[in-house]
TORKOL-4160 file (C-alpha; in steps of 0.2 Angstrom, whole numbers, padded with zeros to 4 digits, m for minus):
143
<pt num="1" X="0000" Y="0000" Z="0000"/>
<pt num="2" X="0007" Y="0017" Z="m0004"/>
<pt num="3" X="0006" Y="0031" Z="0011"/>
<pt num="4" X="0001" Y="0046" Z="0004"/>
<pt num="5" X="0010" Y="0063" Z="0006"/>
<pt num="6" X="0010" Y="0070" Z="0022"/>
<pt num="7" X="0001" Y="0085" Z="0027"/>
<pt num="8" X="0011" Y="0101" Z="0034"/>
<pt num="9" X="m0004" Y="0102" Z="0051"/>
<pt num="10" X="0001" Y="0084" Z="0054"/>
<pt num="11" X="0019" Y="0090" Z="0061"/>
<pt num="12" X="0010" Y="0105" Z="0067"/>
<pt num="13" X="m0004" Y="0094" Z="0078"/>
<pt num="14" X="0010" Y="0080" Z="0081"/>
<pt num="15" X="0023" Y="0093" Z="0092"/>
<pt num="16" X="0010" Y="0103" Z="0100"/>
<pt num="17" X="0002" Y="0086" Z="0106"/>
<pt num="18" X="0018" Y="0081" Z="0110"/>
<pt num="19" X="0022" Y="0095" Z="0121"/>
<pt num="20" X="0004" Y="0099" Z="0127"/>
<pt num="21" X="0008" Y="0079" Z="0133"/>
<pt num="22" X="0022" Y="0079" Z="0139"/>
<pt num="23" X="0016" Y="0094" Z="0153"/>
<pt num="24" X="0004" Y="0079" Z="0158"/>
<pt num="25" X="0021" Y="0065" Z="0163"/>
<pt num="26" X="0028" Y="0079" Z="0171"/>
<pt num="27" X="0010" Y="0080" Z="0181"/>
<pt num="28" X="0011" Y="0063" Z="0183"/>
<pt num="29" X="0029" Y="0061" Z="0190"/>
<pt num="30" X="0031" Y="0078" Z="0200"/>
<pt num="31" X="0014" Y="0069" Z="0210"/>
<pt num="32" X="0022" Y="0050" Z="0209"/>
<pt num="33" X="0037" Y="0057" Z="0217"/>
<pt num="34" X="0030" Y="0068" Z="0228"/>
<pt num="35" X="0041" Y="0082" Z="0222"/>
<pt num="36" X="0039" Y="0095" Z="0237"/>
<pt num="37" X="0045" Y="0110" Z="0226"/>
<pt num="38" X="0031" Y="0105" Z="0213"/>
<pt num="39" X="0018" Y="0098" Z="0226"/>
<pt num="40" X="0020" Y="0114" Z="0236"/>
<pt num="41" X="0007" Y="0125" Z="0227"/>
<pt num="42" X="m0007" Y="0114" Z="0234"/>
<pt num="43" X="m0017" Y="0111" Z="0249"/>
<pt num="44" X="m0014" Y="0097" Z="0262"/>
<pt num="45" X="m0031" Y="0091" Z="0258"/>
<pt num="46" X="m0026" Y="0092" Z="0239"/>
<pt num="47" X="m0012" Y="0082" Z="0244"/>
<pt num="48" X="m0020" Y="0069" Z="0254"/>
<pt num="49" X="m0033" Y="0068" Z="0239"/>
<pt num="50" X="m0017" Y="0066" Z="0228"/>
<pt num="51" X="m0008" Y="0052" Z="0238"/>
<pt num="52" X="m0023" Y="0041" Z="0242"/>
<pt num="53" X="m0026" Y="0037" Z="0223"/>
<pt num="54" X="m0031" Y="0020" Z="0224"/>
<pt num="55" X="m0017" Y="0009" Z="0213"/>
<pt num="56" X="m0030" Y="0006" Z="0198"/>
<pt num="57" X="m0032" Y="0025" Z="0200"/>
<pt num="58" X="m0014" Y="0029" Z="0198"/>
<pt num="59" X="m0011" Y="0014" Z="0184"/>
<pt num="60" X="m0025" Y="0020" Z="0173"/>
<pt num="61" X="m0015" Y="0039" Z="0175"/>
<pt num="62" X="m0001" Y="0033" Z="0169"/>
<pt num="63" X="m0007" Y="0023" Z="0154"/>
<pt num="64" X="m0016" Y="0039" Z="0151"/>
<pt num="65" X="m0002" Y="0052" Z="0151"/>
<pt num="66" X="0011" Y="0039" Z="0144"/>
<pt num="67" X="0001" Y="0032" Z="0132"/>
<pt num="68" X="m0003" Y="0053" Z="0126"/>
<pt num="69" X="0017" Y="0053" Z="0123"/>
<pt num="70" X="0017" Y="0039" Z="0113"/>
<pt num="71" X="0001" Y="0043" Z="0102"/>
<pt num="72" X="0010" Y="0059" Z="0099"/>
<pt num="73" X="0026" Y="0052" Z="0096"/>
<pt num="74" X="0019" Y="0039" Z="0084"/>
<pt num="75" X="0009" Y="0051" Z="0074"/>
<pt num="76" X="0024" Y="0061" Z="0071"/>
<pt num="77" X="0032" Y="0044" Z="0065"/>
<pt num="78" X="0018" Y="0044" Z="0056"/>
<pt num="79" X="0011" Y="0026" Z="0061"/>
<pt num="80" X="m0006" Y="0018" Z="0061"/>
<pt num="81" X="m0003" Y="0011" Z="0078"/>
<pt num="82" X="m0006" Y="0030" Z="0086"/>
<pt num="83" X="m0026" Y="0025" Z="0083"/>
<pt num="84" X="m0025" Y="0012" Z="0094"/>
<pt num="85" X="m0014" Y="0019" Z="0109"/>
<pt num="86" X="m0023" Y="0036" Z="0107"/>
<pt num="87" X="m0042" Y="0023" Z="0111"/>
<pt num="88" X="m0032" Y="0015" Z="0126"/>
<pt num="89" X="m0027" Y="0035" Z="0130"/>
<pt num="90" X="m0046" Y="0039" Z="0131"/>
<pt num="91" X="m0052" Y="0023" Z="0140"/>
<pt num="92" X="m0037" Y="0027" Z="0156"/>
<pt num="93" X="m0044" Y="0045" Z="0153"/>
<pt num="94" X="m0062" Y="0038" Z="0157"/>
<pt num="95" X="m0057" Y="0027" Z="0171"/>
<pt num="96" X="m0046" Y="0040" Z="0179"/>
<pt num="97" X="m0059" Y="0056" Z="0180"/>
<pt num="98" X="m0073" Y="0042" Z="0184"/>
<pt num="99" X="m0066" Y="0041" Z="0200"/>
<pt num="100" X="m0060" Y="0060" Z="0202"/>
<pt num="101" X="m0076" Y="0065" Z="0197"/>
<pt num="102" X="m0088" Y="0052" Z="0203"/>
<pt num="103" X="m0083" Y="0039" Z="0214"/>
<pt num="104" X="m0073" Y="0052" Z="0225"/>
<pt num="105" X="m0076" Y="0072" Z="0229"/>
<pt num="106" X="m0061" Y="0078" Z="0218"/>
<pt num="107" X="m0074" Y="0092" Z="0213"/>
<pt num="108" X="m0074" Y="0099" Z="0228"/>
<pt num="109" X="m0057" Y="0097" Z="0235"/>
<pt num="110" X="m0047" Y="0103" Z="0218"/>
<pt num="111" X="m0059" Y="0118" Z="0219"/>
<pt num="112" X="m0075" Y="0117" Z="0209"/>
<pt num="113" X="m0078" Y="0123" Z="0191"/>
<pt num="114" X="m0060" Y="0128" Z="0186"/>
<pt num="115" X="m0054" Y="0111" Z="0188"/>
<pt num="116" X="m0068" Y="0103" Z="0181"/>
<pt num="117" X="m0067" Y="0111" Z="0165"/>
<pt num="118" X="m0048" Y="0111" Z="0163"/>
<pt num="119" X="m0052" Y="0091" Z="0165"/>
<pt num="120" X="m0066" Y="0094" Z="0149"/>
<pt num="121" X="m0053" Y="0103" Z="0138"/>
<pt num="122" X="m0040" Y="0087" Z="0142"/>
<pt num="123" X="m0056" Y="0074" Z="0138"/>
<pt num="124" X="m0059" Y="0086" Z="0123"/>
<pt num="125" X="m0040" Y="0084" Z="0115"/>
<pt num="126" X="m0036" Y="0067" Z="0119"/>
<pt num="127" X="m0054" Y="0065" Z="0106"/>
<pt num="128" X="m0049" Y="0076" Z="0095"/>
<pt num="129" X="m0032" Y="0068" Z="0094"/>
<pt num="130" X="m0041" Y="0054" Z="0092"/>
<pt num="131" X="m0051" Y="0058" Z="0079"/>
<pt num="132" X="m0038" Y="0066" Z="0069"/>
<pt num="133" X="m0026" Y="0049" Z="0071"/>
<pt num="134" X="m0042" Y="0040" Z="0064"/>
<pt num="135" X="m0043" Y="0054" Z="0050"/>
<pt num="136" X="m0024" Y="0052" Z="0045"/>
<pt num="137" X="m0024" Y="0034" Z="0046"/>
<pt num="138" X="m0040" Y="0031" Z="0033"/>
<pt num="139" X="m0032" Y="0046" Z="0020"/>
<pt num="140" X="m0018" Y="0031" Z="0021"/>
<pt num="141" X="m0006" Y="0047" Z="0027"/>
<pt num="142" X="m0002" Y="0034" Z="0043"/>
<pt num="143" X="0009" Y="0018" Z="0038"/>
């Protein structure tokens, strides 16, 4: 099968996922670590919240920010496999703000509406990246 040329917004989308992504490992590590310097700007309820993640929580968190790297990376590489991690990015994504959101009161303790809609536009990227892998792969642009 021959790829077809590659389109200039695919390099644009692919590094300003990529670093729009990587801000979410950094997230992720700076929490898993405990980094005080990074933790430092929140509450000691937003901490405990933080720290008392249930394993699942903090698995499906990873997968999710990891898994954004690599979609990223791989749609810069310009490989059908993106559609695939960036689905398994959305499901961890589910998982992860099900139990922010719903099975816990991370509305309350991370500070209400702010939050929850910085958590919207994240959902709202990782569907749009999504959709666009999907878009790429079936104009054969993705190999």
């Amino acid at each position: 099968m021959q790829t077809a040329e590659t389109p200039w917004h695919l390099w644009t989308i692919g590094a300003i996922s990529l670093l729009w992504n990587a801000v979410g490992v950094v997230d992720f590590v700076m929490t898993q670590t405990k980094n005080q310097a990074y933790m430092g700007q929140f509450t000691p309820e937003q901490l405990e919240y933080f720290y008392g993640f249930p394993r699942w929580v903090v698995i499906a968190w990873g997968v999710a920010t990891g898994g954004s790297v690599l979609g990223s990376a791989l749609l810069l590489l310009r490989r059908r496999f993106t559609v695939q991690i960036n689905l398994v990015v959305l499901v961890a994504m589910g998982l992860t703000f099900v139990h922010n959101f719903v099975l816990s009161d991370g509305f309350t303790i991370m500070g209400g509406v702010g939050p929850a809609i910085f958590t919207a536009v994240i959902v709202l990227v990782g569907v749009l990246l999504f959709a666009y892998a999907r878009a790429m792969a079936k104009r054969g642009v993705l190999r």
